[in-house]
One Martini backbone bead per residue (centre of mass of N, CA, C, O) as a GRO file, in nm:
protein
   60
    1UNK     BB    1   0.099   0.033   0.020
    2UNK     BB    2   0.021   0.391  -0.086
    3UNK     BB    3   0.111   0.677   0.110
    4UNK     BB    4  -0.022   1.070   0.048
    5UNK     BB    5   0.113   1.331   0.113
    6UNK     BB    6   0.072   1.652   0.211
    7UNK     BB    7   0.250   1.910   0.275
    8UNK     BB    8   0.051   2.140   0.391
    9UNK     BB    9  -0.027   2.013   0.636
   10UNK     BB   10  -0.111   2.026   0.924
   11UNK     BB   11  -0.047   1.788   1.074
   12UNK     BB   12   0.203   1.721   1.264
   13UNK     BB   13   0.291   1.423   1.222
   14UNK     BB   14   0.296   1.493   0.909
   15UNK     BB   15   0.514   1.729   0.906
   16UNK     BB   16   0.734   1.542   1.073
   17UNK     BB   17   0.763   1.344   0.844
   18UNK     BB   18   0.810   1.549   0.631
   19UNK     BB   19   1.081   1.630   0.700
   20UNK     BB   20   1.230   1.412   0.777
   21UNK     BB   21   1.275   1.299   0.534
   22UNK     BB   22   1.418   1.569   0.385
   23UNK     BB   23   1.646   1.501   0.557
   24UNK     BB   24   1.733   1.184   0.477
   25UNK     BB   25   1.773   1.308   0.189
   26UNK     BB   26   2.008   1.460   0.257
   27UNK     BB   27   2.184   1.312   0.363
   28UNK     BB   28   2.243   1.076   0.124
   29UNK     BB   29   2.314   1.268  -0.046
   30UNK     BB   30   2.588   1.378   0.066
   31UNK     BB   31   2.705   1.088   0.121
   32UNK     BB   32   2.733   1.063  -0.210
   33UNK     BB   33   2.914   1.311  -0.234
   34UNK     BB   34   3.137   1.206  -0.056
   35UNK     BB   35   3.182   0.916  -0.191
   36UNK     BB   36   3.291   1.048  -0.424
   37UNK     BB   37   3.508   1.258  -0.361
   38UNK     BB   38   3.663   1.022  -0.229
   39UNK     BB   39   3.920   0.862  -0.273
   40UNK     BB   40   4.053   0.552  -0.385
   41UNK     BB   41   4.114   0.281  -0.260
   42UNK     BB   42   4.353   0.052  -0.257
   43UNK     BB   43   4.459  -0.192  -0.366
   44UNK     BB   44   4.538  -0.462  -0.252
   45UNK     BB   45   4.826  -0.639  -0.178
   46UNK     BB   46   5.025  -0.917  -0.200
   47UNK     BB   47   5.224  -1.074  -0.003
   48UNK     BB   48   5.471  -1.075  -0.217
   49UNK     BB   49   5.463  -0.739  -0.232
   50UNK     BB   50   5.440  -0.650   0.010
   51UNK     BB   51   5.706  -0.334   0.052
   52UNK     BB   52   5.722  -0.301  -0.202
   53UNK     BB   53   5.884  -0.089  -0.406
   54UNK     BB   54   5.885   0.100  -0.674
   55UNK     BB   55   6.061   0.114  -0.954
   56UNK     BB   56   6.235   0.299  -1.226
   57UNK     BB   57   6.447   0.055  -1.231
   58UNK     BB   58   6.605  -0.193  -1.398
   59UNK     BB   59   6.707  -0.515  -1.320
   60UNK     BB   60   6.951  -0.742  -1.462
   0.00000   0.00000   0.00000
């Protein structure tokens, strides 16, 4: 069942219902836009390599 509530309504549990969403759904967004705007963790290294730094240099 989908209940449509107007948001204009004097009614005050819905519009603390109606505030509440609106935080919610900001909050959400905030979220998003943070998780996107930070740096991507680096992939985790196999025990194999894990401590060796990369050289720019080949050693034959």
């Amino acid at each position: 069942m989908v209940l449509f509530f107007a948001e204009d309504s004097q009614h005050p549990f819905i519009k603390r219902a109606m505030r509440n969403a609106r935080n919610a759904r900001k909050e959400m967004r905030e979220a998003v836009a943070a998780r996107l705007a930070a740096p991507e963790p680096r992939a985790a290294q196999s025990r194999r390599f894990a401590g060796r730094a990369r050289s720019g240099e080949r050693e034959d």
